[in-house]
PyMOL Python script that loads the backbone (N, CA, C, O; Angstrom):
from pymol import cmd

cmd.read_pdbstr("""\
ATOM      1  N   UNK A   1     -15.222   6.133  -9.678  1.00  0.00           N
ATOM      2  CA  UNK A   1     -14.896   6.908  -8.511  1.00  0.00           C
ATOM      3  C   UNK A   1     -14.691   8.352  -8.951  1.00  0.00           C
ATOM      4  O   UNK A   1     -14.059   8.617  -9.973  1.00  0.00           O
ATOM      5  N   UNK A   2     -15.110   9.071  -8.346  1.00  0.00           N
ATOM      6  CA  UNK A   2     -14.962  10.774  -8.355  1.00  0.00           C
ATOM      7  C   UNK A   2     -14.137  11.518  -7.253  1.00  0.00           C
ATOM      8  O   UNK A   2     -14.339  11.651  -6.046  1.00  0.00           O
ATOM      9  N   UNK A   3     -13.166  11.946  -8.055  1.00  0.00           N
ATOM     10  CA  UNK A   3     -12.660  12.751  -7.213  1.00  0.00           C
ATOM     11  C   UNK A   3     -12.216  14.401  -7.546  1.00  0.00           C
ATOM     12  O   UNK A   3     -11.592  14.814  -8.523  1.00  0.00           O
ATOM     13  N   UNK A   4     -12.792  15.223  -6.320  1.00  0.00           N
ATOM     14  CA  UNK A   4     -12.606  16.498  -7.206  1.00  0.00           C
ATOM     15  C   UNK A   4     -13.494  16.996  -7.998  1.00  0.00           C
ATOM     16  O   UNK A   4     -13.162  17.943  -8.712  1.00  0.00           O
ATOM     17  N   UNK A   5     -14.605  16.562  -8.047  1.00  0.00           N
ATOM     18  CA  UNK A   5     -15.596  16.228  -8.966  1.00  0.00           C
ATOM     19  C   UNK A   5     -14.873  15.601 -10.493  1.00  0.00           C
ATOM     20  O   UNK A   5     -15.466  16.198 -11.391  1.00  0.00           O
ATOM     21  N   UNK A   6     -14.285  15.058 -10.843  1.00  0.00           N
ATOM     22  CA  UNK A   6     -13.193  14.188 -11.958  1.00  0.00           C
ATOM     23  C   UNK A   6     -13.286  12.817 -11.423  1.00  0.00           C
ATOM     24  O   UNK A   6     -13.026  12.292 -10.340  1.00  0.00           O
ATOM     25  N   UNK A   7     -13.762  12.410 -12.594  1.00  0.00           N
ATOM     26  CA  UNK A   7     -13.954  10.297 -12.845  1.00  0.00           C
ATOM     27  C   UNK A   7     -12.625  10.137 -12.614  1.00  0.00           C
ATOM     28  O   UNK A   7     -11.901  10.866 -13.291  1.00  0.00           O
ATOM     29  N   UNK A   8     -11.952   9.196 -11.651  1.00  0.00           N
ATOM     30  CA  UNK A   8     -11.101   8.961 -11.688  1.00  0.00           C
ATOM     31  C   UNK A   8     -10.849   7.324 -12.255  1.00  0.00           C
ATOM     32  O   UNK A   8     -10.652   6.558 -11.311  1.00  0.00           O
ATOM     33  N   UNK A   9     -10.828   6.822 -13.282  1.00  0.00           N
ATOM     34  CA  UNK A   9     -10.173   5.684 -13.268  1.00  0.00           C
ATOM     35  C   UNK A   9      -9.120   5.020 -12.814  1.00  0.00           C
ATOM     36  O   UNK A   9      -8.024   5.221 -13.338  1.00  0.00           O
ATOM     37  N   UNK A  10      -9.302   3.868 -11.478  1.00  0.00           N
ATOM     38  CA  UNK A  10      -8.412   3.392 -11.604  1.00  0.00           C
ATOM     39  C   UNK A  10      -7.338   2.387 -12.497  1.00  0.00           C
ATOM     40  O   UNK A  10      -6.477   1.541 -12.255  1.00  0.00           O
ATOM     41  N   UNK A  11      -7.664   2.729 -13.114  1.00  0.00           N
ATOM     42  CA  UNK A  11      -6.960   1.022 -14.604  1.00  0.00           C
ATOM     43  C   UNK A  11      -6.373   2.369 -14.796  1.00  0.00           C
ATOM     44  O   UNK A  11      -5.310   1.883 -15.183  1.00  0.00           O
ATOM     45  N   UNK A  12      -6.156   3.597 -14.856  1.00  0.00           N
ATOM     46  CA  UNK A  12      -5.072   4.678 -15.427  1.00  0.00           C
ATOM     47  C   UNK A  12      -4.009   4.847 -14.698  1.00  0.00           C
ATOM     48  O   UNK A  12      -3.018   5.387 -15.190  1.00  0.00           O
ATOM     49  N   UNK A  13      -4.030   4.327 -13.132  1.00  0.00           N
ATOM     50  CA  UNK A  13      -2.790   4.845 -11.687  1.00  0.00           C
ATOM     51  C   UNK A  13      -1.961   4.010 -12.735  1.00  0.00           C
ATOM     52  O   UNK A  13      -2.615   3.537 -13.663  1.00  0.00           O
ATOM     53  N   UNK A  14      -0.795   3.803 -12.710  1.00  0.00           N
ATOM     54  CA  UNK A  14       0.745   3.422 -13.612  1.00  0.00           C
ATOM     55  C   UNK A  14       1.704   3.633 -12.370  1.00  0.00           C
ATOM     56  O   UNK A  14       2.730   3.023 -12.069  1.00  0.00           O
ATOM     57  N   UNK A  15       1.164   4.512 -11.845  1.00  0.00           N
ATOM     58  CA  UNK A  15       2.491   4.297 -10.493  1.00  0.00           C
ATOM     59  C   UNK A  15       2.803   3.527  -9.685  1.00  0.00           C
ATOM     60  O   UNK A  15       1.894   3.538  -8.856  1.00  0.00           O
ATOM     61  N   UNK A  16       3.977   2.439  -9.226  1.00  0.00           N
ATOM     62  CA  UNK A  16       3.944   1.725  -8.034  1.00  0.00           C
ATOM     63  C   UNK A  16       2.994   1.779  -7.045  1.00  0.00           C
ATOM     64  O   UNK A  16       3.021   2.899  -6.535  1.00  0.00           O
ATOM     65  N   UNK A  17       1.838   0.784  -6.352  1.00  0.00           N
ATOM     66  CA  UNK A  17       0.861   0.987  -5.426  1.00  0.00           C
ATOM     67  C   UNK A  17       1.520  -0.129  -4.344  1.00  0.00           C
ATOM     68  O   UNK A  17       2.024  -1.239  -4.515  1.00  0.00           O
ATOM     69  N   UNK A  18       1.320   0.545  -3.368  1.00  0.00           N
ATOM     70  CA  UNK A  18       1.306  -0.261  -1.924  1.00  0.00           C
ATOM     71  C   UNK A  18       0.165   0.102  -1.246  1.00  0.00           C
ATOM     72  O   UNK A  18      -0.206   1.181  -0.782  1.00  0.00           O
ATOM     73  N   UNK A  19      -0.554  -1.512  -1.286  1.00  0.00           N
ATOM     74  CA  UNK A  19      -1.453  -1.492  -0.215  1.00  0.00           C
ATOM     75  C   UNK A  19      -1.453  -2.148   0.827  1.00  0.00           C
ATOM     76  O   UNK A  19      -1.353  -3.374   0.871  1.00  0.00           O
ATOM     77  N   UNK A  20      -1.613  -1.075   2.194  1.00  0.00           N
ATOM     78  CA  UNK A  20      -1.551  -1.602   3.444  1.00  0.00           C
ATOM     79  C   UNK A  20      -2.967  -1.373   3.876  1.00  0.00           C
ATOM     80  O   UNK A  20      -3.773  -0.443   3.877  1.00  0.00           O
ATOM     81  N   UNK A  21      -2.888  -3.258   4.426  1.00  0.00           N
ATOM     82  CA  UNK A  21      -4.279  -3.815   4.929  1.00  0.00           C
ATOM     83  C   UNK A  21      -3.851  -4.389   6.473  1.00  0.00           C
ATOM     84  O   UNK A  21      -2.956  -5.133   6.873  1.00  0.00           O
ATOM     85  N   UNK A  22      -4.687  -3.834   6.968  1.00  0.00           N
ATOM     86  CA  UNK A  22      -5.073  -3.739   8.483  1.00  0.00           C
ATOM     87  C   UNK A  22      -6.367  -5.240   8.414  1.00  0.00           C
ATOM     88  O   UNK A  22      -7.547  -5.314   8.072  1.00  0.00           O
ATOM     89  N   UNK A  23      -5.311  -6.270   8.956  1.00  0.00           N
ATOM     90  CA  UNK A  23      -6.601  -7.526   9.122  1.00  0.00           C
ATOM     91  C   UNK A  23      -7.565  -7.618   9.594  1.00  0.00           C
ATOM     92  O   UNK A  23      -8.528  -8.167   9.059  1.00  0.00           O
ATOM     93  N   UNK A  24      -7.565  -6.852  11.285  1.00  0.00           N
ATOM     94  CA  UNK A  24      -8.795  -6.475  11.789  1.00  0.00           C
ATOM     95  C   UNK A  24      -9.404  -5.382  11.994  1.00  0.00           C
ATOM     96  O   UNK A  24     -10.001  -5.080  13.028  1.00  0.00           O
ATOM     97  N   UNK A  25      -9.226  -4.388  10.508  1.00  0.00           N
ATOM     98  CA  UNK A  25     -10.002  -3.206  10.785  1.00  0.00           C
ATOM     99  C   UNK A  25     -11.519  -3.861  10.440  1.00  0.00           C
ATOM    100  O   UNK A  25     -11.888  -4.762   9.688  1.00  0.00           O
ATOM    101  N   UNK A  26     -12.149  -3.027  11.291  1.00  0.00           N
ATOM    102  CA  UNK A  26     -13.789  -2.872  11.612  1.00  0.00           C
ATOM    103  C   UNK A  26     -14.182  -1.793  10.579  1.00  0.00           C
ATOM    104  O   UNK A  26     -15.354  -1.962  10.242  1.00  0.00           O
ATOM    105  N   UNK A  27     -13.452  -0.470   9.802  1.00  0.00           N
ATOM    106  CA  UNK A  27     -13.946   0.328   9.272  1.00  0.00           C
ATOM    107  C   UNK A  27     -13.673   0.191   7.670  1.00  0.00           C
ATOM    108  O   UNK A  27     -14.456   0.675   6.853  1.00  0.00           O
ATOM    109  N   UNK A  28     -12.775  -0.344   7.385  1.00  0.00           N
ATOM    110  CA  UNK A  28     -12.511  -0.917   6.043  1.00  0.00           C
ATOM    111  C   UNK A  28     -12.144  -2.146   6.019  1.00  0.00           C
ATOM    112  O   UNK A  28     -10.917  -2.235   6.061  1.00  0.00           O
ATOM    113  N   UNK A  29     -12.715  -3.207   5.966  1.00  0.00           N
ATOM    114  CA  UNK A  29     -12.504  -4.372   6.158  1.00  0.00           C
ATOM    115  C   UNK A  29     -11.727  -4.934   4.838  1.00  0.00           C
ATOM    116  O   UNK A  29     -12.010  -4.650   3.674  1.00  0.00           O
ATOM    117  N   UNK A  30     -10.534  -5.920   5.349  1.00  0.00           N
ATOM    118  CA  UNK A  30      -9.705  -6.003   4.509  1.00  0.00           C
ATOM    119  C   UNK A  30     -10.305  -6.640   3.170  1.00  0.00           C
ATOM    120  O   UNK A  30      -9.730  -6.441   2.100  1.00  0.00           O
ATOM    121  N   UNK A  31     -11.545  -7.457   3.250  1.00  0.00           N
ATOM    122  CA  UNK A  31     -11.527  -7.558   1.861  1.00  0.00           C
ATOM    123  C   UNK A  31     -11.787  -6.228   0.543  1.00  0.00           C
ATOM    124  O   UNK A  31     -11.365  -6.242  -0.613  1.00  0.00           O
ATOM    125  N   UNK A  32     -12.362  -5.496   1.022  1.00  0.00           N
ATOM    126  CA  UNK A  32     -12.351  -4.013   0.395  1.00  0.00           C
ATOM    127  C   UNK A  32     -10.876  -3.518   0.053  1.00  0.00           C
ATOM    128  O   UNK A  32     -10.598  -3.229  -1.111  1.00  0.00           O
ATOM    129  N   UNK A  33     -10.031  -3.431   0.965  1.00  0.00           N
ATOM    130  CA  UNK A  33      -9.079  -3.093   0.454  1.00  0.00           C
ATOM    131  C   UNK A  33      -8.373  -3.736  -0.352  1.00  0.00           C
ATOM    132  O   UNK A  33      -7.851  -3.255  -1.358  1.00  0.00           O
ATOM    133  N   UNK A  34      -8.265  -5.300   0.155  1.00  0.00           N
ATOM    134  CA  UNK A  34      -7.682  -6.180  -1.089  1.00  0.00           C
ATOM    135  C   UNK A  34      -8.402  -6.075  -2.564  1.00  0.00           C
ATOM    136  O   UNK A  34      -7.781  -6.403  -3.575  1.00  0.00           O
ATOM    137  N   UNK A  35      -9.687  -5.618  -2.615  1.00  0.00           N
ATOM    138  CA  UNK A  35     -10.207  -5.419  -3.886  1.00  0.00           C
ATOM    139  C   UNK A  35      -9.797  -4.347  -4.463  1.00  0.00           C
ATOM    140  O   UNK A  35     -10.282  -4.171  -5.581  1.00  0.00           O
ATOM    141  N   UNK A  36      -9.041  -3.531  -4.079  1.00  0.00           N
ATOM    142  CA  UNK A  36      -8.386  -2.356  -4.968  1.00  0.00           C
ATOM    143  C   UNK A  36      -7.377  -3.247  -5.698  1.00  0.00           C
ATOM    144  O   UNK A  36      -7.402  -2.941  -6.890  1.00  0.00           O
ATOM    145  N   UNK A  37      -6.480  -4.249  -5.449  1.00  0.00           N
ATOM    146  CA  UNK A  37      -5.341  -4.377  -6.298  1.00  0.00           C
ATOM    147  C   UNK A  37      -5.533  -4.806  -7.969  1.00  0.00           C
ATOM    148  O   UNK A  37      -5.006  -4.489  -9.036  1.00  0.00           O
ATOM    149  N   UNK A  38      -6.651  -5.750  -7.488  1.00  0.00           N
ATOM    150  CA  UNK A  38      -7.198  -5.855  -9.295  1.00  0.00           C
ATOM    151  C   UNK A  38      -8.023  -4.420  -9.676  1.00  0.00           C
ATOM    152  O   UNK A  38      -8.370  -4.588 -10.846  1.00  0.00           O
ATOM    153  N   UNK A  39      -8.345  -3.517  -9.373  1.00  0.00           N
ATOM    154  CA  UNK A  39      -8.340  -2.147 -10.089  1.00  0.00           C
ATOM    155  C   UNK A  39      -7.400  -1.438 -10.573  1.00  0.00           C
ATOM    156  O   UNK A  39      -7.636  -0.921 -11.665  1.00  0.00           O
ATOM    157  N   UNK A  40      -6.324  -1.234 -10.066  1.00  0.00           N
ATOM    158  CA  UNK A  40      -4.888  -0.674 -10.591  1.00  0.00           C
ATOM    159  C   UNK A  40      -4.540  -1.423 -11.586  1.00  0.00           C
ATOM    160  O   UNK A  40      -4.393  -2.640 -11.700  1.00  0.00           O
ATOM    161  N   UNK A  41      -4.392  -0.278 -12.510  1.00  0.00           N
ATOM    162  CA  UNK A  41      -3.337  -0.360 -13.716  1.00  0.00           C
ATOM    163  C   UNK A  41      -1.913  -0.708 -13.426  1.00  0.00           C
ATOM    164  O   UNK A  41      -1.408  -1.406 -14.305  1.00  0.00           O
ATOM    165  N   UNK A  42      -1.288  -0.465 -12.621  1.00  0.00           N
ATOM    166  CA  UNK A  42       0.379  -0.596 -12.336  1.00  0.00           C
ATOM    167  C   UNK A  42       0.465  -2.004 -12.236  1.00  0.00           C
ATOM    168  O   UNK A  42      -0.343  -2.752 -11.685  1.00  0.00           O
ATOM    169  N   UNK A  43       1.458  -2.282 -12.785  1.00  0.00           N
ATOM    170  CA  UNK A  43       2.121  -3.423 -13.174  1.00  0.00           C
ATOM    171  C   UNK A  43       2.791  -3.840 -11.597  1.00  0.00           C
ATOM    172  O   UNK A  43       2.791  -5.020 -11.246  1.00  0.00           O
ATOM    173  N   UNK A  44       3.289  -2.878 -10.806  1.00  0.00           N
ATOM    174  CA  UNK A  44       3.949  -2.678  -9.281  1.00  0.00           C
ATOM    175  C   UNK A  44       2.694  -2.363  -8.658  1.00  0.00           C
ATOM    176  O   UNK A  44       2.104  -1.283  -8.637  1.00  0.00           O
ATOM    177  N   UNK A  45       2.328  -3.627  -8.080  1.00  0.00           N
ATOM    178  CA  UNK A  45       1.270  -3.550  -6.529  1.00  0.00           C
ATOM    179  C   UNK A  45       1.657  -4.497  -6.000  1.00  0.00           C
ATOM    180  O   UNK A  45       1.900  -5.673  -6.268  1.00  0.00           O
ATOM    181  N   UNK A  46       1.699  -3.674  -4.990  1.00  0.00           N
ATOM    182  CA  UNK A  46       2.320  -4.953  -3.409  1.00  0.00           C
ATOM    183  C   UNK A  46       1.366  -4.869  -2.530  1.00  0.00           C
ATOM    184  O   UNK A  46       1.018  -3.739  -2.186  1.00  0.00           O
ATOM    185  N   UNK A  47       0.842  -5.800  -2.068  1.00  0.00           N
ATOM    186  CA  UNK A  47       0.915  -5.201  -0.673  1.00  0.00           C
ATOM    187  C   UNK A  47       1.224  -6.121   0.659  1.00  0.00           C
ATOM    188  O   UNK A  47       1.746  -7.236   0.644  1.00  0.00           O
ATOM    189  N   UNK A  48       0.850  -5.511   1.618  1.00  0.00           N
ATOM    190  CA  UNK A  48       1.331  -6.204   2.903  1.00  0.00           C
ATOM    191  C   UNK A  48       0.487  -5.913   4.043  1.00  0.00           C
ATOM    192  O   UNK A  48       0.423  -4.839   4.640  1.00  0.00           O
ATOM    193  N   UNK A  49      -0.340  -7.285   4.353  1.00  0.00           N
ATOM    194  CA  UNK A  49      -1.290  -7.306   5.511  1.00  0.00           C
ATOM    195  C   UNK A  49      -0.903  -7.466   6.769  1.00  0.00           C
ATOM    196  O   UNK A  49      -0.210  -8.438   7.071  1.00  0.00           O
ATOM    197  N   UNK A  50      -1.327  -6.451   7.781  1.00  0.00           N
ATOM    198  CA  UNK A  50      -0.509  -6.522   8.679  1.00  0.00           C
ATOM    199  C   UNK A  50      -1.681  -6.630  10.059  1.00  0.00           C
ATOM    200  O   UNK A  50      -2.577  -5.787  10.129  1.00  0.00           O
ATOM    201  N   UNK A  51      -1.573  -7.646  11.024  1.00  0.00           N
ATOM    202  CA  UNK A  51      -2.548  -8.055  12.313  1.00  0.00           C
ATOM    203  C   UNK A  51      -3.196  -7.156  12.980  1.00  0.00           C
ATOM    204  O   UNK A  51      -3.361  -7.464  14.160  1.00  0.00           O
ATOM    205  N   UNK A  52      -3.715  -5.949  12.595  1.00  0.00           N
ATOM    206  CA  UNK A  52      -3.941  -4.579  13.666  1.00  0.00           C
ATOM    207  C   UNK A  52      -5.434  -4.414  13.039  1.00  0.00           C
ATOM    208  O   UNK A  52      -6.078  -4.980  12.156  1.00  0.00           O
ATOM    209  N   UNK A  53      -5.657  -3.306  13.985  1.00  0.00           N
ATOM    210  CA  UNK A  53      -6.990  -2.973  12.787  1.00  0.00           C
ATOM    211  C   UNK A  53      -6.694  -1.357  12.395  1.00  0.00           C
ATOM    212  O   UNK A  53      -5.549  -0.936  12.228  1.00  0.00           O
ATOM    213  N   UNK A  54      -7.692  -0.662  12.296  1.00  0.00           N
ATOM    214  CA  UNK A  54      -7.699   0.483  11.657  1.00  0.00           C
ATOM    215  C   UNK A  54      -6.488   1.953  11.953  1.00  0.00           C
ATOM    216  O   UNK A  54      -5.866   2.704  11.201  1.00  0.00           O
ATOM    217  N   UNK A  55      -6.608   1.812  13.380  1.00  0.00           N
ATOM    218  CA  UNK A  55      -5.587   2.794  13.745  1.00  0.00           C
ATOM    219  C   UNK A  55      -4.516   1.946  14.077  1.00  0.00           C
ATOM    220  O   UNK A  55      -3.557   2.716  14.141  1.00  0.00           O
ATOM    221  N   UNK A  56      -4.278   1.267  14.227  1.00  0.00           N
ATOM    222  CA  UNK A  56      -2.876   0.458  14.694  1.00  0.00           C
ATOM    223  C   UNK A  56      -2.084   0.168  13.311  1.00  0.00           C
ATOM    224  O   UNK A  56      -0.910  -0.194  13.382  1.00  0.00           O
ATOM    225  N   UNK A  57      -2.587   0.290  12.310  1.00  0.00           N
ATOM    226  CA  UNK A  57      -1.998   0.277  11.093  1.00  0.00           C
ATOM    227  C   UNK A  57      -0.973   1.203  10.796  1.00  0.00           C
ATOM    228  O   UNK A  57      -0.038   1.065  10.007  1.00  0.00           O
ATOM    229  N   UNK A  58      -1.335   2.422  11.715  1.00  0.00           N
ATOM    230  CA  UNK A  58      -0.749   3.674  11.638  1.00  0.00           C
ATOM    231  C   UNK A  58       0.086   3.862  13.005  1.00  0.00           C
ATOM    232  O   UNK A  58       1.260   4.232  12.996  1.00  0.00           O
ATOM    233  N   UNK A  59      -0.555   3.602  14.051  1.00  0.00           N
ATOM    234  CA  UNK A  59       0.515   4.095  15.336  1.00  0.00           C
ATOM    235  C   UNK A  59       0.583   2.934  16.433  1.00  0.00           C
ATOM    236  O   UNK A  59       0.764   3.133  17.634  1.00  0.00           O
ATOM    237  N   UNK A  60       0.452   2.005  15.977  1.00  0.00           N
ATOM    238  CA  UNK A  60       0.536   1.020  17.354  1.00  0.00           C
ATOM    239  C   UNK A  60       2.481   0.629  17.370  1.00  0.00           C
ATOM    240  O   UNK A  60       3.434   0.650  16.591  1.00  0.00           O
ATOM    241  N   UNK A  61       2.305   0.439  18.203  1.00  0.00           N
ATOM    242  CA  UNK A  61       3.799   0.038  18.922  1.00  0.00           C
ATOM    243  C   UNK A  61       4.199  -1.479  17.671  1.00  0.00           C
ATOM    244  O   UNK A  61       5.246  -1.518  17.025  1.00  0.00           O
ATOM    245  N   UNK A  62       3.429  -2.241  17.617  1.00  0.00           N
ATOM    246  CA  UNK A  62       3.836  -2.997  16.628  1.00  0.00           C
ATOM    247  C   UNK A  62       3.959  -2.592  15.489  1.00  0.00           C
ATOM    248  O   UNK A  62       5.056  -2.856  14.996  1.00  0.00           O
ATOM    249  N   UNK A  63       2.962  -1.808  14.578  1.00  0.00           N
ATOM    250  CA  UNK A  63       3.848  -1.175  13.224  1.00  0.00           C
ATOM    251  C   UNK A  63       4.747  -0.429  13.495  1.00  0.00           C
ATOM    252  O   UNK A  63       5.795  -0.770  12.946  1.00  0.00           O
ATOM    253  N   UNK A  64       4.821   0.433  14.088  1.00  0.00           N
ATOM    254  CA  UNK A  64       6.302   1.247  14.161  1.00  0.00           C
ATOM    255  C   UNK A  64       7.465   0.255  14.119  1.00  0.00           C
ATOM    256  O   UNK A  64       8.446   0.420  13.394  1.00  0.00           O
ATOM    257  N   UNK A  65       7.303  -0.732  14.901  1.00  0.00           N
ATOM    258  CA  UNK A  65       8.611  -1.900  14.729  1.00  0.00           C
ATOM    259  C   UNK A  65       9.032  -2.472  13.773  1.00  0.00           C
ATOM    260  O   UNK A  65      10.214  -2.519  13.432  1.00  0.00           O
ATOM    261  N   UNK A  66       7.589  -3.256  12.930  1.00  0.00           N
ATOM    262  CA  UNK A  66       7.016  -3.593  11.883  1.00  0.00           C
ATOM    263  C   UNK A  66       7.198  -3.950  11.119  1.00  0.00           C
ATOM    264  O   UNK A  66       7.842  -4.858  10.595  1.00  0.00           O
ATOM    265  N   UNK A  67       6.129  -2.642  10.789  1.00  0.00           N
ATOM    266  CA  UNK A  67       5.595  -2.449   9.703  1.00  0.00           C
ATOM    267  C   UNK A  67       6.078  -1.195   8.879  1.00  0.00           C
ATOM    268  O   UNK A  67       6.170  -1.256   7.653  1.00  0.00           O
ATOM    269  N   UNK A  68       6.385  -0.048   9.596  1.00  0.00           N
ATOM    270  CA  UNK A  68       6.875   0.887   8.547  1.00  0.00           C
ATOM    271  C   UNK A  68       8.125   0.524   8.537  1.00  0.00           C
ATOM    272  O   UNK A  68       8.573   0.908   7.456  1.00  0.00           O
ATOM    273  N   UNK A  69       9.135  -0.127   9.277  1.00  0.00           N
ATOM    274  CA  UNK A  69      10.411  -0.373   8.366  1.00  0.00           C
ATOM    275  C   UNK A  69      10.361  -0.952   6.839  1.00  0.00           C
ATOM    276  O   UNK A  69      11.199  -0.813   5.949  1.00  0.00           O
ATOM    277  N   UNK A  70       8.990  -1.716   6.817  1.00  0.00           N
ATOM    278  CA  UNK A  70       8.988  -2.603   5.754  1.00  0.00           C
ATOM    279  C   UNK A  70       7.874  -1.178   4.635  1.00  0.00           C
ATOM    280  O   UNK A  70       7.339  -1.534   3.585  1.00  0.00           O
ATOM    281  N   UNK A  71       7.820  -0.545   4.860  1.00  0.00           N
ATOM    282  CA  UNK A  71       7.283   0.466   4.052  1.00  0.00           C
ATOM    283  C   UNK A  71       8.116   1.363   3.426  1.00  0.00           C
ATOM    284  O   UNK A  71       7.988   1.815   2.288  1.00  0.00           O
ATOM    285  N   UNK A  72       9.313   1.687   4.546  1.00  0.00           N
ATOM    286  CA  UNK A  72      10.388   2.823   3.695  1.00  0.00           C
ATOM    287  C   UNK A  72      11.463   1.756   3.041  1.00  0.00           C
ATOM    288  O   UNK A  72      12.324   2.310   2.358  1.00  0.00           O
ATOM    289  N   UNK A  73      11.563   0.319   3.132  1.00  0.00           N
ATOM    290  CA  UNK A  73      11.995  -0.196   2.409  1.00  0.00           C
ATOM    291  C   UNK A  73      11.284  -0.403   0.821  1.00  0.00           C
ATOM    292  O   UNK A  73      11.998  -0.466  -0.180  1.00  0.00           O
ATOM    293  N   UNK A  74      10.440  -0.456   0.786  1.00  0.00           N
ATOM    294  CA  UNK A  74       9.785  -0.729  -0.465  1.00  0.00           C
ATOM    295  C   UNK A  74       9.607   0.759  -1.081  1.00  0.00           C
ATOM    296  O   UNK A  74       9.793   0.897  -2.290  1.00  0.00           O
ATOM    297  N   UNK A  75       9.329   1.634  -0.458  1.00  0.00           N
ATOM    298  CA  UNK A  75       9.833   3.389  -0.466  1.00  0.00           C
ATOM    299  C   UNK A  75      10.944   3.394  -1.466  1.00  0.00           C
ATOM    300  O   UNK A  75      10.817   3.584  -2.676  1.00  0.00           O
ATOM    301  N   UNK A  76      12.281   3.114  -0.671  1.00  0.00           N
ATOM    302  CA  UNK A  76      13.587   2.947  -0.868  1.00  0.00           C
ATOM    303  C   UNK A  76      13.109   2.510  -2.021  1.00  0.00           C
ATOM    304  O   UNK A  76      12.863   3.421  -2.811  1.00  0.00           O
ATOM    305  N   UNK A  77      12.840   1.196  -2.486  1.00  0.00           N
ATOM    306  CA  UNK A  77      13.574   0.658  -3.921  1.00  0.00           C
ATOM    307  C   UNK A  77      12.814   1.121  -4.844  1.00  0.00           C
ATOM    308  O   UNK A  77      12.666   0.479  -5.883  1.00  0.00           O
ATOM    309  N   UNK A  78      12.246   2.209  -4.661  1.00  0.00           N
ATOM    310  CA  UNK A  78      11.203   2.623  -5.714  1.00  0.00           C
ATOM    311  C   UNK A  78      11.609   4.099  -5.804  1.00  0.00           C
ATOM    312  O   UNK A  78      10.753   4.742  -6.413  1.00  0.00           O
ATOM    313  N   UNK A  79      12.588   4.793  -5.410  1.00  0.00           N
ATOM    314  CA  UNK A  79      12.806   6.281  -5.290  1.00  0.00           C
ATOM    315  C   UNK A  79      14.198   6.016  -5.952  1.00  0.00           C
ATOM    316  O   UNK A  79      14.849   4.972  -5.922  1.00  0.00           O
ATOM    317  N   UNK A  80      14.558   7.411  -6.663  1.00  0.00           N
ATOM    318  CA  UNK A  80      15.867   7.601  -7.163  1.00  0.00           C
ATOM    319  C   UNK A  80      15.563   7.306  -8.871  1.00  0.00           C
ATOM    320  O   UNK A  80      14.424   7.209  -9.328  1.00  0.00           O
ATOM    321  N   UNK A  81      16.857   7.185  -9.711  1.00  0.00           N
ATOM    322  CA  UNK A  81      16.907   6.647 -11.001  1.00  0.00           C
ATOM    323  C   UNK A  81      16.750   4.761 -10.795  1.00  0.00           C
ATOM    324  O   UNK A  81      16.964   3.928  -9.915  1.00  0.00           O
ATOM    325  N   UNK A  82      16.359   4.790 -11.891  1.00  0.00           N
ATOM    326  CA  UNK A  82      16.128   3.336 -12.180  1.00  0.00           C
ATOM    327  C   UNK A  82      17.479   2.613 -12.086  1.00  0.00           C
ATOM    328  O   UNK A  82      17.423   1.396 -11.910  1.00  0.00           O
ATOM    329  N   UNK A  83      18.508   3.106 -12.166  1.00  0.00           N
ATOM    330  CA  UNK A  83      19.333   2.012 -11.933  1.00  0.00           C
ATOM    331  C   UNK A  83      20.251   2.562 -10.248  1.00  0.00           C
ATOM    332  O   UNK A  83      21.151   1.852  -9.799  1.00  0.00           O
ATOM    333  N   UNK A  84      19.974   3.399  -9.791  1.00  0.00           N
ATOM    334  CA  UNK A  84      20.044   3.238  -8.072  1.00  0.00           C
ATOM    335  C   UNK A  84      19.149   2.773  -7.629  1.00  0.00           C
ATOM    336  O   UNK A  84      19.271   2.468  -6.442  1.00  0.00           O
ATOM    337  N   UNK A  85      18.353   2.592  -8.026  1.00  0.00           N
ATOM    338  CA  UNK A  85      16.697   1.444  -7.440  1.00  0.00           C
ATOM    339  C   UNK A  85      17.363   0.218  -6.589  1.00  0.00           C
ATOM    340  O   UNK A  85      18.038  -0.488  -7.338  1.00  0.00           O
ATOM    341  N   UNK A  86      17.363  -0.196  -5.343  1.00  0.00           N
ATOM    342  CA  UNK A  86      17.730  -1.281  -4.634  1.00  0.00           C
ATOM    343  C   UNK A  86      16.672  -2.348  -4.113  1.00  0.00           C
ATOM    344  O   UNK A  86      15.769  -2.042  -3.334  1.00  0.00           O
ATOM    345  N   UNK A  87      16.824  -3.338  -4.500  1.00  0.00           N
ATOM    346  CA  UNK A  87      15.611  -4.735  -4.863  1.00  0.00           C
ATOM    347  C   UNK A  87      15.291  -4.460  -3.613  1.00  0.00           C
ATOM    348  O   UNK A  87      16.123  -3.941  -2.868  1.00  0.00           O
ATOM    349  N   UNK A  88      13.689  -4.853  -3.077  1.00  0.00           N
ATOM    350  CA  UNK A  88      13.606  -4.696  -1.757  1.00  0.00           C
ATOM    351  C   UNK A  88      13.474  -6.392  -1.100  1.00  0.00           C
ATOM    352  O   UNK A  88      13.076  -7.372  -1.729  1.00  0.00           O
ATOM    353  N   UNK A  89      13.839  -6.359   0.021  1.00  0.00           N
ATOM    354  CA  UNK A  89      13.997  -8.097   0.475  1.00  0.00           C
ATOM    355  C   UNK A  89      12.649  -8.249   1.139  1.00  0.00           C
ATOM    356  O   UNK A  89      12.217  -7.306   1.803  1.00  0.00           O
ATOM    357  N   UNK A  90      11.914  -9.419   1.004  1.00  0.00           N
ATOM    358  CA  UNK A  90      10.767 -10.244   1.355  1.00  0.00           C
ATOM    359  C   UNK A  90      10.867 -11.155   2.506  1.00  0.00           C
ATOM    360  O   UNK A  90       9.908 -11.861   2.819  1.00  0.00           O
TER     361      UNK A  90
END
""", "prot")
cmd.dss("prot")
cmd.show_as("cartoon", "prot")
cmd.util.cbc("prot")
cmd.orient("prot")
């Protein structure tokens, strides 16, 4: 992958990844996105599939209820020093 004109490897990201998959998007269909998690290097990949498709991932009345609570939670336990880090619940 190129980005920037720069190879980007993914087996180099090391940072916590969350991927949010939209079950019935039509424009990236979730198996594409689920195929990013075996590309990342990070030891921390989550993710969480959620019933919408492409834009509802982002503004439908059901993720706002959701789905981004469950995003700034996993946010949350990943921000701060390592030992204010708070486990996130499943």
């Amino acid at each position: 992958m190129t980005v920037g004109g720069r190879k980007v490897l993914l087996k180099n990201i090391k940072a916590p990844v969350l991927n949010l998959v939209a079950t019935k998007d039509h424009l990236v269909p979730p198996a594409s996105s689920l195929a990013l998690n075996s590309k990342i290097g990070s030891a921390d990949v989550a993710t969480i599939e959620f019933p919408v498709g492409h834009v509802g991932l982002s503004v439908s009345s059901s993720a706002i209820a959701k789905l981004w609570p469950r995003v700034i939670e996993w946010l949350k336990s990943r921000s701060g020093s390592p030992r204010t880090r708070k486990k996130i619940s499943k």
